[in-house]
Phi, psi and omega in degrees: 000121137336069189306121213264129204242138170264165188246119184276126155328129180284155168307326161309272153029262181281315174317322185296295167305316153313326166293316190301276208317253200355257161351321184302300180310293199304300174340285165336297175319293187310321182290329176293330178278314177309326167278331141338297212284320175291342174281322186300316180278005198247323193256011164302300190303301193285353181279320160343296188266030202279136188295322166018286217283334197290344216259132154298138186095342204299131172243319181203128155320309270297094257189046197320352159214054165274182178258326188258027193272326185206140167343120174317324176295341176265359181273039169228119226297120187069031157268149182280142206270117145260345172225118169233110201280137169302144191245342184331075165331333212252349184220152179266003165254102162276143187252065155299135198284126161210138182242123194262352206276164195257358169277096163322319183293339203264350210263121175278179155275131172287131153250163191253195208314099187263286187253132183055020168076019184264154139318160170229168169279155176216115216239115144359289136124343189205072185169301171323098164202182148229158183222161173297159187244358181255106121355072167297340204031171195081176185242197161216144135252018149210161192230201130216122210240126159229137177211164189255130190191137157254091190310125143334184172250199172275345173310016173262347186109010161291068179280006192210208154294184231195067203280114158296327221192126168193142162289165220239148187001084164230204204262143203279355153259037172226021209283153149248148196235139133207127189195144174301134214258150150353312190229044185032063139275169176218172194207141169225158203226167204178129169014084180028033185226144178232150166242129167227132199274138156232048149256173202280133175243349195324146157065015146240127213276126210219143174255124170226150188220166169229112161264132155270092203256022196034344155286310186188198173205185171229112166290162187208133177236150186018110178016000173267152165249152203242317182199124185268122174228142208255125187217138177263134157118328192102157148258190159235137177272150166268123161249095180233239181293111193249183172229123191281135162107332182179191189198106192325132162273165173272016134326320195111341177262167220247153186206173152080059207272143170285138158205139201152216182221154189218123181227027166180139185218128195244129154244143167228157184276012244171122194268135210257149169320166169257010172277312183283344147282350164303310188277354167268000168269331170317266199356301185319295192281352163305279142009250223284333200079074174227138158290078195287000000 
Protein backbone atom coordinates (compact mmCIF):
# COMPACT_ATOMS: atom_id res chain seq x y z
CA UNK A 1 0.00 0.00 0.00
CA UNK A 2 0.98 3.18 -0.81
CA UNK A 3 2.01 5.87 1.45
CA UNK A 4 0.52 8.87 1.32
CA UNK A 5 3.11 11.99 2.73
CA UNK A 6 2.52 15.84 3.63
CA UNK A 7 4.85 18.35 2.62
CA UNK A 8 4.89 20.85 5.95
CA UNK A 9 5.01 24.61 5.08
CA UNK A 10 8.33 26.36 5.13
CA UNK A 11 8.29 29.70 7.66
CA UNK A 12 8.58 31.69 4.44
CA UNK A 13 5.96 30.21 3.21
CA UNK A 14 3.49 30.41 5.86
CA UNK A 15 4.77 34.16 6.47
CA UNK A 16 3.61 34.93 2.50
CA UNK A 17 0.29 33.96 3.50
CA UNK A 18 -0.05 35.43 6.37
CA UNK A 19 1.25 38.74 4.87
CA UNK A 20 -1.95 37.91 1.92
CA UNK A 21 -4.76 38.10 5.25
CA UNK A 22 -3.01 41.01 6.47
CA UNK A 23 -3.29 43.04 3.21
CA UNK A 24 -6.91 41.41 2.70
CA UNK A 25 -7.95 42.78 6.13
CA UNK A 26 -6.29 46.01 5.85
CA UNK A 27 -8.25 46.38 2.29
CA UNK A 28 -11.32 45.52 3.92
CA UNK A 29 -10.40 48.06 6.90
CA UNK A 30 -9.58 50.94 4.42
CA UNK A 31 -12.96 50.53 2.29
CA UNK A 32 -14.40 50.45 5.36
CA UNK A 33 -13.06 53.73 6.79
CA UNK A 34 -13.46 55.17 3.21
CA UNK A 35 -17.04 54.74 3.32
CA UNK A 36 -17.30 56.31 6.50
CA UNK A 37 -15.44 58.64 5.78
CA UNK A 38 -17.97 59.46 2.38
CA UNK A 39 -21.01 59.42 4.45
CA UNK A 40 -19.72 62.06 6.90
CA UNK A 41 -18.56 64.23 3.68
CA UNK A 42 -22.12 63.76 1.92
CA UNK A 43 -23.71 64.62 5.04
CA UNK A 44 -21.55 67.83 5.62
CA UNK A 45 -22.46 69.00 2.12
CA UNK A 46 -25.93 68.50 3.19
CA UNK A 47 -25.87 70.42 6.12
CA UNK A 48 -24.26 73.40 4.02
CA UNK A 49 -27.10 73.23 2.59
CA UNK A 50 -30.04 72.95 4.86
CA UNK A 51 -32.83 74.79 4.29
CA UNK A 52 -32.20 75.59 8.46
CA UNK A 53 -30.38 78.84 7.99
CA UNK A 54 -33.12 79.91 4.92
CA UNK A 55 -36.12 79.53 7.89
CA UNK A 56 -36.93 82.55 9.83
CA UNK A 57 -36.69 82.46 13.64
CA UNK A 58 -33.82 80.02 14.15
CA UNK A 59 -32.74 80.46 17.95
CA UNK A 60 -30.49 77.75 17.92
CA UNK A 61 -28.34 75.19 15.70
CA UNK A 62 -26.89 72.36 17.19
CA UNK A 63 -24.95 69.94 14.74
CA UNK A 64 -22.67 66.51 16.14
CA UNK A 65 -21.07 66.58 12.59
CA UNK A 66 -20.06 69.60 11.36
CA UNK A 67 -16.68 70.53 11.01
CA UNK A 68 -17.34 74.04 13.13
CA UNK A 69 -19.67 72.11 15.58
CA UNK A 70 -16.68 71.45 18.17
CA UNK A 71 -12.90 72.41 19.08
CA UNK A 72 -10.78 69.92 16.95
CA UNK A 73 -9.44 68.33 20.00
CA UNK A 74 -12.68 67.32 21.17
CA UNK A 75 -13.84 66.13 17.72
CA UNK A 76 -12.36 62.91 18.57
CA UNK A 77 -13.87 59.58 19.27
CA UNK A 78 -14.56 59.27 23.42
CA UNK A 79 -13.26 62.83 24.10
CA UNK A 80 -14.81 64.52 26.43
CA UNK A 81 -17.29 67.75 24.89
CA UNK A 82 -16.47 71.36 26.44
CA UNK A 83 -18.11 73.17 23.43
CA UNK A 84 -20.88 72.25 21.27
CA UNK A 85 -21.18 75.50 18.73
CA UNK A 86 -24.29 76.92 17.67
CA UNK A 87 -24.23 76.83 13.65
CA UNK A 88 -27.09 79.66 13.66
CA UNK A 89 -26.29 81.73 10.31
CA UNK A 90 -29.08 84.69 11.47
CA UNK A 91 -27.07 85.91 14.33
CA UNK A 92 -23.54 86.98 15.15
CA UNK A 93 -24.00 86.00 18.91
CA UNK A 94 -23.95 82.26 19.00
CA UNK A 95 -25.78 80.39 21.79
CA UNK A 96 -23.45 77.73 21.93
CA UNK A 97 -23.93 74.80 24.42
CA UNK A 98 -21.00 74.48 27.23
CA UNK A 99 -19.80 72.52 30.15
CA UNK A 100 -16.60 74.52 31.97
CA UNK A 101 -16.72 72.23 35.03
CA UNK A 102 -13.49 70.31 35.85
CA UNK A 103 -15.91 67.46 36.94
CA UNK A 104 -15.04 64.81 33.97
CA UNK A 105 -18.42 63.19 34.47
CA UNK A 106 -20.64 65.80 34.17
CA UNK A 107 -18.75 66.30 30.56
CA UNK A 108 -21.17 64.05 27.57
CA UNK A 109 -19.18 62.46 24.83
CA UNK A 110 -18.24 62.51 21.49
CA UNK A 111 -18.47 59.55 19.13
CA UNK A 112 -17.72 58.68 15.73
CA UNK A 113 -19.80 56.35 13.93
CA UNK A 114 -22.68 56.44 16.63
CA UNK A 115 -25.54 57.08 14.34
CA UNK A 116 -25.93 55.88 11.22
CA UNK A 117 -21.76 55.84 10.70
CA UNK A 118 -22.72 60.26 11.53
CA UNK A 119 -21.03 61.41 14.99
CA UNK A 120 -23.22 61.52 18.09
CA UNK A 121 -23.28 63.85 21.34
CA UNK A 122 -23.35 60.56 23.98
CA UNK A 123 -25.22 61.54 27.34
CA UNK A 124 -24.77 59.17 30.32
CA UNK A 125 -27.81 58.82 31.39
CA UNK A 126 -27.28 59.81 34.92
CA UNK A 127 -24.65 62.66 35.18
CA UNK A 128 -24.04 63.81 31.81
CA UNK A 129 -25.41 67.37 30.58
CA UNK A 130 -24.67 70.83 28.98
CA UNK A 131 -26.08 74.17 28.63
CA UNK A 132 -26.76 76.96 26.09
CA UNK A 133 -24.73 80.27 27.15
CA UNK A 134 -26.85 83.13 25.70
CA UNK A 135 -29.66 84.29 28.14
CA UNK A 136 -32.29 85.33 24.94
CA UNK A 137 -34.76 86.51 27.12
CA UNK A 138 -38.22 86.78 26.89
CA UNK A 139 -41.22 84.62 25.86
CA UNK A 140 -42.96 83.36 22.25
CA UNK A 141 -46.15 82.04 22.30
CA UNK A 142 -45.03 80.02 19.69
CA UNK A 143 -42.21 77.49 18.98
CA UNK A 144 -41.22 74.73 16.86
CA UNK A 145 -38.28 72.31 18.38
CA UNK A 146 -36.55 69.30 16.01
CA UNK A 147 -34.01 67.30 17.34
CA UNK A 148 -32.03 63.59 16.10
CA UNK A 149 -31.55 61.54 19.12
CA UNK A 150 -31.30 57.64 19.87
CA UNK A 151 -32.61 57.00 22.96
CA UNK A 152 -30.73 54.27 25.66
CA UNK A 153 -31.99 51.85 27.58
CA UNK A 154 -32.64 52.19 31.46
CA UNK A 155 -29.44 50.17 31.98
CA UNK A 156 -27.87 53.82 31.22
CA UNK A 157 -29.05 55.17 34.42
CA UNK A 158 -32.42 56.45 33.43
CA UNK A 159 -35.30 56.14 36.01
CA UNK A 160 -37.44 58.71 35.65
CA UNK A 161 -37.74 61.06 32.28
CA UNK A 162 -34.90 61.35 30.16
CA UNK A 163 -35.11 65.56 29.50
CA UNK A 164 -33.33 65.93 26.24
CA UNK A 165 -33.95 69.45 25.74
CA UNK A 166 -35.42 72.14 28.94
CA UNK A 167 -35.13 76.00 29.15
CA UNK A 168 -33.12 76.31 32.43
CA UNK A 169 -34.44 77.02 36.07
CA UNK A 170 -37.39 78.81 35.51
CA UNK A 171 -41.03 78.63 37.01
CA UNK A 172 -42.37 75.55 35.91
CA UNK A 173 -45.14 77.01 33.36
CA UNK A 174 -42.99 78.78 31.08
CA UNK A 175 -40.43 75.54 30.88
CA UNK A 176 -40.18 74.52 26.79
CA UNK A 177 -39.61 70.33 27.64
CA UNK A 178 -38.45 68.02 25.52
CA UNK A 179 -37.88 64.06 26.78
CA UNK A 180 -38.43 60.60 27.02
CA UNK A 181 -40.99 59.82 29.01
CA UNK A 182 -40.98 56.93 31.94
CA UNK A 183 -42.41 54.32 29.78
CA UNK A 184 -40.01 55.24 26.83
CA UNK A 185 -42.22 57.96 24.83
CA UNK A 186 -41.41 60.55 24.35
CA UNK A 187 -43.05 64.33 25.04
CA UNK A 188 -42.65 67.87 24.74
CA UNK A 189 -44.09 70.32 27.17
CA UNK A 190 -44.32 74.41 26.85
CA UNK A 191 -46.31 76.63 28.97
CA UNK A 192 -48.26 74.02 30.62
CA UNK A 193 -49.62 72.14 27.97
CA UNK A 194 -48.00 68.63 26.85
CA UNK A 195 -48.11 66.47 23.88
CA UNK A 196 -47.29 63.06 24.30
CA UNK A 197 -46.49 59.97 22.21
CA UNK A 198 -46.47 56.88 24.67
CA UNK A 199 -45.58 54.18 22.68
CA UNK A 200 -42.45 52.69 23.32
CA UNK A 201 -39.60 54.06 20.74
CA UNK A 202 -36.38 53.15 23.04
CA UNK A 203 -33.09 52.02 20.89
CA UNK A 204 -34.35 53.81 17.87
CA UNK A 205 -32.87 56.23 15.78
CA UNK A 206 -35.64 58.78 15.20
CA UNK A 207 -35.87 62.54 13.45
CA UNK A 208 -38.55 64.19 15.72
CA UNK A 209 -40.07 67.85 15.66
CA UNK A 210 -42.73 69.63 17.44
CA UNK A 211 -44.76 73.01 15.98
CA UNK A 212 -46.40 74.64 18.62
CA UNK A 213 -48.73 77.09 17.11
CA UNK A 214 -49.98 78.59 20.28
CA UNK A 215 -53.35 77.16 20.04
CA UNK A 216 -51.88 73.50 20.49
CA UNK A 217 -49.45 71.49 18.66
CA UNK A 218 -48.34 68.51 16.82
CA UNK A 219 -45.66 65.76 17.29
CA UNK A 220 -44.03 64.29 14.43
CA UNK A 221 -41.71 61.32 14.47
CA UNK A 222 -40.19 60.68 10.79
CA UNK A 223 -42.20 62.98 9.08
CA UNK A 224 -45.89 61.24 10.58
CA UNK A 225 -47.43 63.07 12.93
CA UNK A 226 -48.29 60.75 15.71
CA UNK A 227 -50.03 63.11 17.93
CA UNK A 228 -52.17 66.60 18.38
CA UNK A 229 -53.24 68.49 21.20
CA UNK A 230 -55.49 71.44 21.38
CA UNK A 231 -55.22 74.28 24.13
CA UNK A 232 -56.89 77.58 24.25
CA UNK A 233 -55.60 80.72 24.58
CA UNK A 234 -51.69 79.93 24.47
CA UNK A 235 -49.22 80.08 26.87
CA UNK A 236 -45.72 81.96 26.83
CA UNK A 237 -42.66 79.47 26.17
CA UNK A 238 -39.01 80.81 27.50
CA UNK A 239 -36.55 81.27 24.70
CA UNK A 240 -33.91 81.46 27.11
CA UNK A 241 -30.90 79.59 28.45
CA UNK A 242 -31.65 75.57 27.71
CA UNK A 243 -30.44 72.96 29.48
CA UNK A 244 -29.15 69.60 27.28
CA UNK A 245 -29.03 66.29 28.48
CA UNK A 246 -31.25 67.27 31.77
CA UNK A 247 -32.89 69.88 33.61
CA UNK A 248 -32.47 72.52 36.29
CA UNK A 249 -34.82 73.11 39.36
CA UNK A 250 -35.38 75.96 40.25
CA UNK A 251 -32.98 75.49 43.19
CA UNK A 252 -30.39 74.89 40.60
CA UNK A 253 -30.22 70.98 41.05
CA UNK A 254 -30.22 69.07 38.52
CA UNK A 255 -32.35 65.84 37.78
CA UNK A 256 -33.83 63.73 34.91
CA UNK A 257 -30.58 62.94 33.08
CA UNK A 258 -30.86 61.68 29.33
CA UNK A 259 -29.21 58.74 27.98
CA UNK A 260 -28.22 58.19 24.87
CA UNK A 261 -27.21 60.02 21.62
CA UNK A 262 -28.34 63.31 20.12
CA UNK A 263 -26.91 64.19 17.02
CA UNK A 264 -29.38 67.70 16.35
CA UNK A 265 -30.96 69.77 17.64
CA UNK A 266 -33.03 72.83 15.71
CA UNK A 267 -35.03 75.70 17.72
CA UNK A 268 -37.34 78.45 16.20
CA UNK A 269 -39.12 80.97 17.96
CA UNK A 270 -42.20 80.39 15.80
CA UNK A 271 -44.27 77.77 14.50
CA UNK A 272 -43.35 76.95 10.87
CA UNK A 273 -45.24 77.03 7.89
CA UNK A 274 -45.87 73.27 6.85
CA UNK A 275 -43.65 73.47 3.51
CA UNK A 276 -40.74 74.77 6.12
CA UNK A 277 -41.40 71.89 8.56
CA UNK A 278 -41.38 69.26 5.43
CA UNK A 279 -38.45 70.44 4.42
CA UNK A 280 -36.58 70.47 7.20
CA UNK A 281 -37.37 66.76 8.21
CA UNK A 282 -36.43 66.00 4.48
CA UNK A 283 -33.18 67.49 5.28
CA UNK A 284 -33.12 65.75 8.95
CA UNK A 285 -34.01 62.31 7.28
CA UNK A 286 -31.84 62.41 4.67
CA UNK A 287 -29.29 63.11 6.63
CA UNK A 288 -29.50 61.23 9.44
CA UNK A 289 -30.30 57.98 7.26
CA UNK A 290 -34.15 57.83 8.74
CA UNK A 291 -36.76 56.50 6.74
CA UNK A 292 -39.98 58.69 7.00
Amino acid sequence: MKSTKFKAFSLVEISVVILIIGLLLAGVTNASDMIAEYRIKIARNLTKNAPVARVDGLVLWLDSNALESFPPREAIDGAKINTWYDLNPQTAVKNNAVQASATANLHPTYKENCLNNLPCVNFNGTTNYIDTTQDLGGTTRQVSVFWVALPDTPSTGITGGGQILSTHDLTYDERIQVYMTTSWGVSYFAGVGEIAYTQPIKRKLAVYDVVDDEEGGTLYINKVAKTTVVQSGGYPKAIRIFNIGTWSNNDGTREEYFGGNIGEIIIFNRALLERERKAIEDYLCQKWGVKG
